[in-house]
C-alpha positions as CSV (number, residue, x, y, z in Angstrom):
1,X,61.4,-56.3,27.4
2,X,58.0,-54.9,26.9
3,X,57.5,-51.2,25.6
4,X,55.7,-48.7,27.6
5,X,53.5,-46.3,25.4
6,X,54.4,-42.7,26.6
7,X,52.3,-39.8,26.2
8,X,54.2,-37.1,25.5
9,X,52.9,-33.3,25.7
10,X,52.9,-31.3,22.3
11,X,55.5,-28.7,22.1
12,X,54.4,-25.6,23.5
13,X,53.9,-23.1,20.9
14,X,56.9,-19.9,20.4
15,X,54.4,-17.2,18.9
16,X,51.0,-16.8,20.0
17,X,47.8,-17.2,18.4
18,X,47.0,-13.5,16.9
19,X,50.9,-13.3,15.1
20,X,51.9,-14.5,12.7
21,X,50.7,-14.4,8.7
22,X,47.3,-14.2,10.4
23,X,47.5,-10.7,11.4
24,X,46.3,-9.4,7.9
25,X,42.8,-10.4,8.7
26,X,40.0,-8.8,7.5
27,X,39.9,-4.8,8.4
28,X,37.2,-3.7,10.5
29,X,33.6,-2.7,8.5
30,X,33.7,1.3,9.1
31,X,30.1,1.8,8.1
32,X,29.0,5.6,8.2
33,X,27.5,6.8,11.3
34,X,28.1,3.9,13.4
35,X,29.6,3.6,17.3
36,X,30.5,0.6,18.5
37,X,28.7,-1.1,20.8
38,X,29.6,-3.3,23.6
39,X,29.6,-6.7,22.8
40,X,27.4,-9.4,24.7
41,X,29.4,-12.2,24.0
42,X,32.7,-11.1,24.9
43,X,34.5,-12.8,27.7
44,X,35.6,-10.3,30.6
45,X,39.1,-9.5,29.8
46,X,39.7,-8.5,33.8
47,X,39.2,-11.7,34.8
48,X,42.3,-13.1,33.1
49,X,40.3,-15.0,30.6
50,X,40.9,-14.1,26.2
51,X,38.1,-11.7,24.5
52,X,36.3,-13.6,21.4
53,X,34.5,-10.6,19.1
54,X,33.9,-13.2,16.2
55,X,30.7,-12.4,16.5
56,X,30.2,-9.0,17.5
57,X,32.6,-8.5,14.1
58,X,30.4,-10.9,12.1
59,X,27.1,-8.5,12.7
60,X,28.6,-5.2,12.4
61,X,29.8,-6.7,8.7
62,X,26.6,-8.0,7.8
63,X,24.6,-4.9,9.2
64,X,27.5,-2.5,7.0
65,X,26.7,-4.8,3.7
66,X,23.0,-4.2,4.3
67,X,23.3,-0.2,4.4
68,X,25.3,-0.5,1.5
69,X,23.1,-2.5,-0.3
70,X,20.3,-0.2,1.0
71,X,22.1,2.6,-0.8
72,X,22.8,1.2,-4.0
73,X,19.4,0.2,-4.3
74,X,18.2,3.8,-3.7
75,X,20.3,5.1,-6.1
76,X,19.5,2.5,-9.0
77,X,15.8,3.2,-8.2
78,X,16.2,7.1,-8.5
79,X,18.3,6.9,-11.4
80,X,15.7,4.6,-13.3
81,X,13.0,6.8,-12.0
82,X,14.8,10.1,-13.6
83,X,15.2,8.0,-16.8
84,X,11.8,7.4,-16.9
85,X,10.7,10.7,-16.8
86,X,12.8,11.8,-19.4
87,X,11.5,8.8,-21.4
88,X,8.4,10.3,-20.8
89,X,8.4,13.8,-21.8
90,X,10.7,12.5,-25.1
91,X,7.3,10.2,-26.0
92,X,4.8,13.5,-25.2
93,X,7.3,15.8,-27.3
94,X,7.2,13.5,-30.1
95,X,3.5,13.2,-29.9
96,X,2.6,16.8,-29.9
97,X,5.0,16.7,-32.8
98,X,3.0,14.6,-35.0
99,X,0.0,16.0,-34.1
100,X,0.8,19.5,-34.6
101,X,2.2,18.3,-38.7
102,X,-1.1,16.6,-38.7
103,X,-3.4,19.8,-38.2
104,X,-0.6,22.0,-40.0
105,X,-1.6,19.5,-43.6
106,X,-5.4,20.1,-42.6
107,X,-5.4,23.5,-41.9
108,X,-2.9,25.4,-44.2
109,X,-3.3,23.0,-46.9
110,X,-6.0,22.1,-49.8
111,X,-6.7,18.9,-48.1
112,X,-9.6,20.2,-45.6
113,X,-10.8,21.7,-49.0
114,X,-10.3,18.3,-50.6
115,X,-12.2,16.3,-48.1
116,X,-15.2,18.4,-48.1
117,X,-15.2,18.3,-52.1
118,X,-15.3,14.1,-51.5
119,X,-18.0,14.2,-48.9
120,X,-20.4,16.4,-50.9
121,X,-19.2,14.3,-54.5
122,X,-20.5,10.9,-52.3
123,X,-23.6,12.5,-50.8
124,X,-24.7,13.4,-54.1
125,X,-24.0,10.0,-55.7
126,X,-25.5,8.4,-52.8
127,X,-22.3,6.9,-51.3
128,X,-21.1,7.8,-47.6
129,X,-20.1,11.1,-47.4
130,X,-18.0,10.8,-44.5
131,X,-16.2,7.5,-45.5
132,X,-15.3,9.7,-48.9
133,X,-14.6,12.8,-46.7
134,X,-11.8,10.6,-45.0
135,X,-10.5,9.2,-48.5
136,X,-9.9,12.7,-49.3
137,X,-8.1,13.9,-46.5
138,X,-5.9,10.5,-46.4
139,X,-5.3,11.6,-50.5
140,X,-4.2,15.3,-49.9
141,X,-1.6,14.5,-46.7
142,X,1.8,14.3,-47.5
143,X,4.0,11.3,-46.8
144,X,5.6,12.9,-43.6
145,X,1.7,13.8,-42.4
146,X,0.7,9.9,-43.3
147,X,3.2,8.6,-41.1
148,X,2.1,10.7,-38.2
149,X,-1.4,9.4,-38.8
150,X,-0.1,5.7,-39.4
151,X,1.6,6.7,-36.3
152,X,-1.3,7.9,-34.1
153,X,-3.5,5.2,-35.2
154,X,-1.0,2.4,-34.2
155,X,-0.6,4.1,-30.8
156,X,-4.0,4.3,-30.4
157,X,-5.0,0.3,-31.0
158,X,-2.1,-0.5,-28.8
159,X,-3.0,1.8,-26.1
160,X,-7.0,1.1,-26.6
161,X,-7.2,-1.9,-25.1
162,X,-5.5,-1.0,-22.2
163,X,-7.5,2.0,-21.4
164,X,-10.4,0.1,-21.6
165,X,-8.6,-2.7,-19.1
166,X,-8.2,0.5,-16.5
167,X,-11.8,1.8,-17.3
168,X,-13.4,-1.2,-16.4
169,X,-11.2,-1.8,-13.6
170,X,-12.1,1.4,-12.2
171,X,-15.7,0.6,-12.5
172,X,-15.3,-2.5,-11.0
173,X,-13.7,-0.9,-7.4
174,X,-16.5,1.8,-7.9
175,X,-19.2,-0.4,-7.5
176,X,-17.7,-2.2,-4.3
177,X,-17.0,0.3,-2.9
178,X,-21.1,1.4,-3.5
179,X,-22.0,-1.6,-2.4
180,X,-19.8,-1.8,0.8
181,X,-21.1,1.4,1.7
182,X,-24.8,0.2,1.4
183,X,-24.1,-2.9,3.7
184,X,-22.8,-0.7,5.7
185,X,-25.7,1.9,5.7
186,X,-27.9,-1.1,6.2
């Protein structure tokens, strides 16, 4: 006796598609200041047909992740940009610190008195009197005043080169701009 294939239908199923363990989906984004808005590609529910909002869902996510990126991002920013300024005002503080020792030694001190002594003591030998004048004053400091002046002279040859950079860029944009303006006088 020959077997007949069957086809069978599945079982239908006893809970329906949104029960179950799947009900602990994701919750809804709740981004600040938004309203819903109606969503294009949603089936019409009157029609007897079920609602898909997969996507609708997917772009209010992705549009909640960008504001809060977007706000994180303005808050590193400011934060780095306060820092900065502190940073700042700390280097400038410390600056007019080391300055202000550095004329304090020259001015209330022998050294002026010093360096003058050299200066004349070369000219008279025939030597450079300013070269000798420096000696001097470098002589007279006190350790805390040399390291100010180590100090300002290191920041000076670091920073000299780029001043120079931003000088001669400045010139640079200067005269294009003359010269643009001359074509265009022309």
């Amino acid at each position: 006796m020959p077997v007949r294939a069957t086809t069978a239908k599945p079982a239908a199923r006893k809970h329906p598609r949104g029960a179950g363990s799947r009900t602990a989906a994701h919750p809804r984004s709740t981004a600040p200041n938004r309203t819903r808005r109606p969503d294009s590609s949603a089936k019409d529910t009157n029609r007897g047909g079920p609602s898909d909002t997969t996507p609708g869902l997917v772009l209010r996510s992705v549009e909640a992740a960008i504001e809060w990126l977007k706000t994180h991002i303005r808050q590193l920013l400011e934060t780095a940009r306060d820092r900065g300024a502190m940073l700042t005002e700390k280097i400038k503080q410390k600056i007019q610190e080391w300055i202000e020792t550095l004329v304090d030694e020259v001015a209330h001190g022998g050294v002026g008195m010093q360096a003058g002594l050299e200066g004349v003591r070369a000219a008279l030998t025939g030597k450079n009197p300013v070269w000798a004048a420096i000696k001097g004053l470098v002589t007279g400091l006190s350790t805390k005043a040399k390291i100010a002046l180590i100090l300002l002279l290191g920041l000076g040859l670091l920073l000299g080169p780029v001043l120079l950079v931003v000088l001669l860029l400045a010139l640079l944009v200067m005269a294009i701009v003359a010269a643009v303006r001359a074509a265009a006088a022309d």
